[in-house]
C-alpha positions in Angstrom: 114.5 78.4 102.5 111.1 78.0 101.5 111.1 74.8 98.5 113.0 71.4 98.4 116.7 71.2 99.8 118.5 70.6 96.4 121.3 68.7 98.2 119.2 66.5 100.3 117.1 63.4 99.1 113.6 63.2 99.9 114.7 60.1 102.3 116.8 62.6 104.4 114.7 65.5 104.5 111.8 63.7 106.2 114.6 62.1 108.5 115.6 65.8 109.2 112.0 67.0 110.0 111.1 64.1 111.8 114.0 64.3 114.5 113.0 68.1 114.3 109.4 67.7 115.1 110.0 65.1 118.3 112.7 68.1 119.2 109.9 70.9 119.3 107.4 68.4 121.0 109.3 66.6 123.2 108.6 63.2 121.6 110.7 60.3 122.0 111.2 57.4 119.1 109.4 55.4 121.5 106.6 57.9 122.2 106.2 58.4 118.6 105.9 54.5 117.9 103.6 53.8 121.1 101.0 57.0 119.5 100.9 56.2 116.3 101.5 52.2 116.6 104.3 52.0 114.1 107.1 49.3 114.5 110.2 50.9 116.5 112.9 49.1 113.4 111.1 50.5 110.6 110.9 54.3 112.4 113.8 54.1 112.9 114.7 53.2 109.2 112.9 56.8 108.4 114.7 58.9 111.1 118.0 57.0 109.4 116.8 57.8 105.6 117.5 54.4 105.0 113.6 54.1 103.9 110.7 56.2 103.3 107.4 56.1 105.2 104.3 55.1 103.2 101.8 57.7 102.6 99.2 56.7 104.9 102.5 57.0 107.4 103.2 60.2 106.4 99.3 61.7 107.0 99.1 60.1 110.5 102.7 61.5 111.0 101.7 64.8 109.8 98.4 64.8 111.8 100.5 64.1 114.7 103.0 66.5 114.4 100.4 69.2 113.1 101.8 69.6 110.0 100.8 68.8 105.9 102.1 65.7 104.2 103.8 68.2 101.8 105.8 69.7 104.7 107.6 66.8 105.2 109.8 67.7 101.8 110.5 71.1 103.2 113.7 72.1 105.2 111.4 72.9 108.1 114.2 74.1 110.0 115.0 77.2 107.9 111.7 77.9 106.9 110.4 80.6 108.7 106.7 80.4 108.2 106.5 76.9 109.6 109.2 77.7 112.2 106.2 80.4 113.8 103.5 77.9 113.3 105.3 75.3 115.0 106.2 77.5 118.1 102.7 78.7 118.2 101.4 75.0 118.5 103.8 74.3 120.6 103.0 77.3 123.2 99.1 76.8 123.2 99.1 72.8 123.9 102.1 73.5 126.6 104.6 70.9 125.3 107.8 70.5 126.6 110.9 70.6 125.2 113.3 67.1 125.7 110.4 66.7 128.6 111.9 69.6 130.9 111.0 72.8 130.4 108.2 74.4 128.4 109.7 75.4 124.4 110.5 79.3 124.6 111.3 81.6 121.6 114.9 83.1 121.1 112.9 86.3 121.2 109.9 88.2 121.7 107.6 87.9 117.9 107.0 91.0 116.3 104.0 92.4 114.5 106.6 91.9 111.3 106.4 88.3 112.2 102.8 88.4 112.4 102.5 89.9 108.6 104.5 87.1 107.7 102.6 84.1 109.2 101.3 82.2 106.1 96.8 82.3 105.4 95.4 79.3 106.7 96.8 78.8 109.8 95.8 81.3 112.0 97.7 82.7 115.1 97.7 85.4 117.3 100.5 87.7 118.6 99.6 88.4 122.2 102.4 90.2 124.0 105.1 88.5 121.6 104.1 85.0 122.0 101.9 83.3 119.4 98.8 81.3 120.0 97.2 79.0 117.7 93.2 80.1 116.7 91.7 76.9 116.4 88.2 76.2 114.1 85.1 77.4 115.9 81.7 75.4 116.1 78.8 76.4 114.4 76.7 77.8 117.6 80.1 80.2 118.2 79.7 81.7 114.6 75.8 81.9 115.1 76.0 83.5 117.6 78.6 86.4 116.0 76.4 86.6 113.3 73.5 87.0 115.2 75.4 89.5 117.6 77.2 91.7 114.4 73.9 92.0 113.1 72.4 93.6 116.1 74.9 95.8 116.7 74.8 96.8 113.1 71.1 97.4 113.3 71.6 99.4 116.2 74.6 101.6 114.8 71.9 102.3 111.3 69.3 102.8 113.5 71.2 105.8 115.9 73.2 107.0 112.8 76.2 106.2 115.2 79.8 106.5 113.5 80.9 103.4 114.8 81.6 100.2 112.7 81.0 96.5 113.6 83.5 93.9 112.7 83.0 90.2 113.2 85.8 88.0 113.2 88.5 87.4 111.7 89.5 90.9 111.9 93.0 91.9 113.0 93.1 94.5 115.6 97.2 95.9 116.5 96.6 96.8 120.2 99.2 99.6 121.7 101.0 97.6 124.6 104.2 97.2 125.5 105.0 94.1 124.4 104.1 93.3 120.4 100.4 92.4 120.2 97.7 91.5 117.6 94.2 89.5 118.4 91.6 89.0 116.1 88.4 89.2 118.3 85.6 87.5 117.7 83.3 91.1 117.8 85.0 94.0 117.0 83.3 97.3 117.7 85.5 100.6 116.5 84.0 104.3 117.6 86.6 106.0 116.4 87.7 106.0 112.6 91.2 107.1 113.1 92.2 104.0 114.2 91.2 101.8 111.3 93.3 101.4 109.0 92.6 99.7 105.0 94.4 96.5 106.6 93.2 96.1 110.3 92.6 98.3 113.4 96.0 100.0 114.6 94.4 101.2 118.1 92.2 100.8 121.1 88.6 99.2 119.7 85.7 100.8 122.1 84.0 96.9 122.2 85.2 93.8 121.9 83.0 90.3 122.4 84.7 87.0 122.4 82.8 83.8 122.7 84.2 80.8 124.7 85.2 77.7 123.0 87.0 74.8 124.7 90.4 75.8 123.2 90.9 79.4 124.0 88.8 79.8 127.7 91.5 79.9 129.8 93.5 82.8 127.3 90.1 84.6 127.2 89.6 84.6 130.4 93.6 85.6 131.4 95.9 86.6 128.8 93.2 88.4 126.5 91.6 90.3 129.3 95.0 91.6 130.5 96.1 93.4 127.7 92.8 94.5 126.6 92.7 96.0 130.0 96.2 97.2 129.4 94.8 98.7 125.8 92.1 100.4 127.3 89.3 98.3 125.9 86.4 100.6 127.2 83.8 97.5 127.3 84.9 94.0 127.2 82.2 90.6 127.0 82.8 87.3 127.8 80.2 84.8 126.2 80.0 81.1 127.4 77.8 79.3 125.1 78.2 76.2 127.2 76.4 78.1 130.3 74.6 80.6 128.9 76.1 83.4 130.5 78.1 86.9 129.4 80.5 88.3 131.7 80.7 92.1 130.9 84.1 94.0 131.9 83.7 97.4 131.8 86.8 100.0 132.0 87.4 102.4 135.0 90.5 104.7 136.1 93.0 106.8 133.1 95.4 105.7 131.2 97.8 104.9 132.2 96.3 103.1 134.9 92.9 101.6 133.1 91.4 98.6 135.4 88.8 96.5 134.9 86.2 96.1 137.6 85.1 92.5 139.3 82.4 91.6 136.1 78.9 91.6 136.3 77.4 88.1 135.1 74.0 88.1 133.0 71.8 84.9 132.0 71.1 84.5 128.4 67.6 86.1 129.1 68.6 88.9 131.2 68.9 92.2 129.4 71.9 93.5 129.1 72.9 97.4 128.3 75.9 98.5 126.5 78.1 100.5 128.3 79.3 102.9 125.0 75.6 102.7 124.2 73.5 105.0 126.8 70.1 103.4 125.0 71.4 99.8 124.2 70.8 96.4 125.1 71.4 93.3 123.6 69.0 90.1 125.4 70.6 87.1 123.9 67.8 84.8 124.9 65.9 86.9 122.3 68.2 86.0 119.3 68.1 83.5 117.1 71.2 81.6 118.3 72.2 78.1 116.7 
């Protein structure tokens, strides 16, 4: 159910969500009042409906708990939408459920699920699991525009039939398990696999550029099933070293493989492996 419970108060829907939310992040009362410096009596007044919490409660509550102050008169529980955000947060910042084990899904997602995540709080679906896409710095989006346009230049300049996509751009990879990334680049060779909505296919290129948030699922998750995809050329670019490690694909399907990387400076020269006369020298663009 998507609006306000008609049988329940406002008092004992935000009592409802509350003991929902320290559920899905393994928060205690106690944790909850140590965090956010709130009196123990008077949380537990809210979690009893007995009172409300004050609005300045509510937005450090719904910072906390990653959630609008809005949300807090929604049945949280039944509402889909935030039921998928929530299990995405929980996932990417590894919380624990009643401090045991790590919170898993009933199920595997589906790409269905996916279509129904709600704009503005953006996920991806990487073999059934979400993970949260947190807000990248400026240098990061200089450095896509600076790299789109490039490769754009490039594509004009050759009259090549492939099309550049910067991020966010959803791209439906075929694995085995349910999976949809939106790459930072996106480069597409071959036009059958776009689609008016995203790409339904293998891209030829993808780029993603480090942040602080999603290094360790670029550098694991995202590079296995792009390698499982059949990704034909896959870079790695950490602004915070200035370095690109480029994975380039090897073998058939069904058995693609990545080789060990090769690792380039910022002001080496770098070719394009589904470019014969390509190369991108990052040093030489005019990065953020």
């Amino acid at each position: 159910m998507d609006g306000m419970m008609e049988n329940r108060t406002p008092k004992e829907l935000i009592a409802a969500n509350l003991l929902l939310l320290q559920k899905i992040y393994g928060k205690t009362r106690k944790d909850v009042c140590r965090d956010l410096d709130i009196p123990y009596t008077t949380y537990c007044d809210w979690i009893n409906a007995k009172t409300y919490p004050r609005i300045d409660n509510l937005e450090s509550l719904g910072y906390y708990f990653r959630i609008g102050t809005r949300d807090f008169f929604i049945d949280i529980e039944h509402n889909r939408n935030m039921e998928l955000r929530l299990l995405a947060y929980a996932r990417e910042f590894g919380v624990f459920l009643g401090g045991e084990e790590k919170i898993k899904p009933e199920k595997l997602f589906t790409v269905e699920d996916y279509n129904e995540t709600p704009e503005g709080y953006p996920v991806e679906l990487i073999n059934g699991s979400f993970y949260v896409m947190e807000s990248p710095n400026s240098r990061h989006q200089s450095i896509v525009m600076e790299l789109c346009a490039e490769i754009r230049n490039h594509i004009r300049e050759k009259k090549l039939k492939c099309r550049v996509f910067p991020g966010p751009f959803d791209v439906e990879l075929p694995t085995k398990l349910p999976t949809v990334v939106v790459p930072d680049v996106t480069v597409i060779c071959d036009p059958k696999v776009l689609t008016e909505k995203r790409c339904e296919g293998t891209p030829d290129w993808i780029i993603e550029i480090l942040s602080p948030s999603t290094k360790n699922k670029d550098l694991t998750v995202k590079l296995s099933v792009y390698k499982e995809a059949g990704v034909r050329e896959y870079w790695i670019i950490d602004q915070f070293n200035d370095e690109v490690w480029v994975y380039k694909r090897e073998g058939k399907a069904p058995a693609f493989y990545y080789e060990e990387p090769t690792i380039y400076k910022f002001s080496d020269t770098i070719p394009v492996g589904i470019c014969e006369d390509f190369t991108v020298c990052p040093a030489e663009l005019d990065f953020f």
